[in-house]
C-alpha positions in Angstrom: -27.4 57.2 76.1 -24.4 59.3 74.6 -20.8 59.1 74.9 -18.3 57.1 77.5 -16.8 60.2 80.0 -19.7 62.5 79.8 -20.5 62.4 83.1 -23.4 59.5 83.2 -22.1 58.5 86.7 -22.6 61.8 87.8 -26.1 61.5 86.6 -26.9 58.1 87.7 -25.7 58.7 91.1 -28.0 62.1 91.0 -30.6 60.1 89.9 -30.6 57.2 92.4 -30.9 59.6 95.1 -33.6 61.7 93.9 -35.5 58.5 92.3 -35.1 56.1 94.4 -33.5 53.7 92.0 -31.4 50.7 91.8 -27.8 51.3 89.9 -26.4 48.0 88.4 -23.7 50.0 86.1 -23.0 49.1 82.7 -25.2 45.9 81.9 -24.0 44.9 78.6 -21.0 44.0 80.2 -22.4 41.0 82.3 -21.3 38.6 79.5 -18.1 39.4 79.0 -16.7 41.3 82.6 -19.0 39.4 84.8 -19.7 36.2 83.7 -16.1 34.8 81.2 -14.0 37.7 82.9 -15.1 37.5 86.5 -14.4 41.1 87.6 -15.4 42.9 90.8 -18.6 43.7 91.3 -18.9 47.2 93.0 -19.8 45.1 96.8 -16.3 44.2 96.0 -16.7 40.5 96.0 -15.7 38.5 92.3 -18.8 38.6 90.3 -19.8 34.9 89.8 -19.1 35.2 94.3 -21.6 37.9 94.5 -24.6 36.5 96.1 -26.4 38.7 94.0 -25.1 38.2 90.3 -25.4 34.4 91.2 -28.8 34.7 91.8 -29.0 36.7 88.5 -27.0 34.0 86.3 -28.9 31.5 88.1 -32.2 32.6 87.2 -31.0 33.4 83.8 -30.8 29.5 82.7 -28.1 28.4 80.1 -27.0 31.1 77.1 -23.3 30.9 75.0 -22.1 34.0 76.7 -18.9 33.6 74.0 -21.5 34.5 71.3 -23.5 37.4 73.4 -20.4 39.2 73.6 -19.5 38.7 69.6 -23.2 40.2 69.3 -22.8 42.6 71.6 -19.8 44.2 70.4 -21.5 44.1 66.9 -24.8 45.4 67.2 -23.5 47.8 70.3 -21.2 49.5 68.0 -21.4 53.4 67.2 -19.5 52.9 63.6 -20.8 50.2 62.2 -24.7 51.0 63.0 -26.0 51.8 59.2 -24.3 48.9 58.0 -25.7 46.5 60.6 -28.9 47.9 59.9 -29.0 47.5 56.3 -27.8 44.1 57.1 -30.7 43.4 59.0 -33.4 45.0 56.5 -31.5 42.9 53.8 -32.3 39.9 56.1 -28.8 39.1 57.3 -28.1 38.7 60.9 -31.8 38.4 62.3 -31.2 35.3 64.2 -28.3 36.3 65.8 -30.5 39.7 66.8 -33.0 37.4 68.3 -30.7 35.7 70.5 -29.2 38.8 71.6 -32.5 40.4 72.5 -33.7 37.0 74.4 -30.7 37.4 76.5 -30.8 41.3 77.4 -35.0 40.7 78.1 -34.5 37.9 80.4 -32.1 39.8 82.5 -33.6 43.1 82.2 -36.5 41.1 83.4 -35.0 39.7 86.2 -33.2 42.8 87.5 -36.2 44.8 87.6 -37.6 42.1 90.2 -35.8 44.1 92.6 -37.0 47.5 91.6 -36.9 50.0 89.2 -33.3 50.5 87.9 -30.5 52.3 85.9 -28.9 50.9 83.2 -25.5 52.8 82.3 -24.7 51.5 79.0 -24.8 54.0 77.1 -24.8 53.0 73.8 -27.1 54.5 71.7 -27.3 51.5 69.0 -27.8 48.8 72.4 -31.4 50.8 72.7 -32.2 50.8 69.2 -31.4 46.9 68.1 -32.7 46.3 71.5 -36.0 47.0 70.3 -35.7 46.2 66.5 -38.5 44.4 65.4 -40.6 44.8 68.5 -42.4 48.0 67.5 -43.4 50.3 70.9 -42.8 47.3 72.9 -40.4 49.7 74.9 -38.4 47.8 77.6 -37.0 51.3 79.1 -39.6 53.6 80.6 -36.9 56.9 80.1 -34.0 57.1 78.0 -31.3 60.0 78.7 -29.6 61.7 76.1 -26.3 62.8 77.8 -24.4 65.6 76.2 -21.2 66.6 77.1 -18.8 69.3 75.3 -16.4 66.9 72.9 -13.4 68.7 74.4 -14.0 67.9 77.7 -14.5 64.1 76.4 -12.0 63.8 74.3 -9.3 65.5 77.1 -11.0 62.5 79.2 -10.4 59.8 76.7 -6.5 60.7 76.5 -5.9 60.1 80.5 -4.6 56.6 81.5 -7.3 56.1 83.9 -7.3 52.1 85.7 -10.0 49.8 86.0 -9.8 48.9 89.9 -12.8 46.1 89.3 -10.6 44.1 86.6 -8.6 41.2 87.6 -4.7 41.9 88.0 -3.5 39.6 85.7 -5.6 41.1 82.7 -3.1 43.4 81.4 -5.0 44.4 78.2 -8.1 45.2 79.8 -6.9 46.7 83.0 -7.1 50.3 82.1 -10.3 52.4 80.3 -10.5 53.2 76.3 -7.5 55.7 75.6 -7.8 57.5 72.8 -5.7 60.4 70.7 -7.5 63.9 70.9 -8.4 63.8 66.9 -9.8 60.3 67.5 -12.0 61.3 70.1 -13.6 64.0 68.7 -14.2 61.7 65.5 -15.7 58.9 67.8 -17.6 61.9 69.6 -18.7 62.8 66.1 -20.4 59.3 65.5 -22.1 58.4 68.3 -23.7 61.9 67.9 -25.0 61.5 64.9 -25.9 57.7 65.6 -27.6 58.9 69.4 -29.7 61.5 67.1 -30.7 58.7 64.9 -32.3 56.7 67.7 -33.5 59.8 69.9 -35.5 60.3 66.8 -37.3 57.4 66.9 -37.6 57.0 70.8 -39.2 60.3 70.7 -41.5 59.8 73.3 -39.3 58.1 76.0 -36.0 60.2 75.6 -35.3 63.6 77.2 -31.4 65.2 75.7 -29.8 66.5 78.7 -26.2 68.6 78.5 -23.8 68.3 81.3 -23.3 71.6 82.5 -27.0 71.0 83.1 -27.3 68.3 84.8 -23.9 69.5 87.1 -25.7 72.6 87.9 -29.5 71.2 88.6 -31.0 71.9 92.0 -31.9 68.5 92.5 -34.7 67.6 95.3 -33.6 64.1 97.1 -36.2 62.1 98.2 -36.3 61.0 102.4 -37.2 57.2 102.5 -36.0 54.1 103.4 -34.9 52.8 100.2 -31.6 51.6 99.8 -30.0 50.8 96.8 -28.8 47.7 95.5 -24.6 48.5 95.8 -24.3 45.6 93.0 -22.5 47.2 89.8 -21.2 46.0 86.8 -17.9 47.7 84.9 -18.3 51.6 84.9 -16.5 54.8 86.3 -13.8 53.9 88.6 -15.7 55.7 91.1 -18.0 53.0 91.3 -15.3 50.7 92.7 -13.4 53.4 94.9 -16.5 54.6 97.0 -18.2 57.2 95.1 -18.3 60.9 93.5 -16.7 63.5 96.4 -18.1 66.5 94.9 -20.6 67.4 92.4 -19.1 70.1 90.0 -18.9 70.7 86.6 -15.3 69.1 85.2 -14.0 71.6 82.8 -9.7 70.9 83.4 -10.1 71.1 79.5 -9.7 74.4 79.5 -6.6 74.8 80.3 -4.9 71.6 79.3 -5.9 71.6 75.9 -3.8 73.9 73.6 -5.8 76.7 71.8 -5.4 74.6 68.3 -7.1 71.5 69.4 -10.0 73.6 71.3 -10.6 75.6 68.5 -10.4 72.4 66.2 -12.9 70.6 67.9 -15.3 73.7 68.4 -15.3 73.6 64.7 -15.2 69.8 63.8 -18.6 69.3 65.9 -20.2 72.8 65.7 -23.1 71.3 64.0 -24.1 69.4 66.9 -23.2 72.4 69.9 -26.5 74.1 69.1 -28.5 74.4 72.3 -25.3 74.2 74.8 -23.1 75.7 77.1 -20.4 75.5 74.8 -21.7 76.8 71.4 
């Protein structure tokens, strides 16, 4: 859970290797990029050729993937959270809520048929609707709170930076987000305040973690013969282009940024620096 370019690759790939998990990237994306988009998987095959997805889709039975990405994009959204929760206490919206959760069970279900497994999605209001209505019902055993410094984010979110797993012809869609530095930090800002919300009431499941942190760990990796599952969907580029070379904590920031916009951002989101390696 937190922000897109905080580092959540870098921590999933940590993670597989000292857990023992499966990686299937960014899973509210199956609708849209897998299934009506038919983008690469990270095996490198077309999802709907990957022997895996089609087993997945297969198993999943019949569902208007048109409307689970409309639902998606609205209930998975950082800005309009409060208001599609009001909605929802008001009673407007529920049934669409209920299809949306039917899908993301089913294939949560049928994912973790091969193992225990990361989900990369990130979105801090996909965990909380997710679970509206279905008191400690919890379908994630851990949740993640990845923090990054919204300098270092933002700086990320202004790079052209390609999608390798989207199909050439999509022109809109072949690059990540790209976003102006005042923009980013304002984004940053909300999904801050909205990840608080729901750490809140996932108390007992979520651990906040900071980047520098997480970069600088002395992780133990397990020896077995597990092998994950190489079957992603959407994500870090890296996913796509064979990996993470070196495990370091990305701080160009520094010196690209000017001193206005560092000390701008250090004091547009000092309210939420408290406990890092940046406050």
């Amino acid at each position: 859970m937190g922000y897109g370019r905080s580092g959540s690759t870098l921590l999933e790939s940590l993670l597989v290797r000292s857990d023992s998990l499966n990686a299937f990237g960014e899973i509210k994306y199956f609708p849209e990029r897998g299934v009506i988009k038919n983008e690469k998987c990270s095996c490198g095959v077309d999802v709907q050729n990957c022997e895996f997805w089609k087993e997945i889709k297969s198993s999943l039975g019949d569902w208007d993937y048109e409307a689970l990405v409309k639902s998606t994009n609205k209930f998975e959204s950082s800005k309009f959270f409060f208001l599609n929760l009001l909605m929802l206490k008001i009673g407007i919206g529920k049934n669409e809520l209920e299809y949306y959760q039917r899908f993301n069970f089913k294939l949560l279900t049928e994912l973790s048929k091969f193992g225990d497994f990361i989900d990369s999605s990130k979105m801090p209001a996909r965990l909380y609707f997710l679970h509206y209505g279905q008191g400690e019902n919890y379908r994630y055993k851990k949740v993640y709170w990845l923090v990054r410094d919204p300098r270092g984010v933002a700086y990320s979110c202004m790079k052209d930076v390609k999608r390798p797993e989207a199909n050439a012809n999509d022109k809109k869609n072949g690059k990540m987000p790209k976003f102006g530095f005042v923009s980013s930090i304002i984004k940053w800002n909300i999904n801050y305040i909205v990840s608080e919300y729901v750490a809140n009431h996932f108390k007992s499941i979520t651990e906040k973690l900071w980047y520098e942190d997480v970069v600088n760990k002395k992780w133990e990796f397990v020896e077995s013969d597990f092998s994950p599952l190489k079957h992603s969907v959407s994500g870090n580029p890296r996913r796509f282009t064979g990996g993470l070379e070196q495990i370091k904590v990305d701080d160009i920031w520094k010196s690209k940024l000017s001193n206005f916009q560092i000390k701008l951002a250090a004091i547009l989101t000092k309210p939420f620096l408290r406990g890092s390696k940046s406050e």
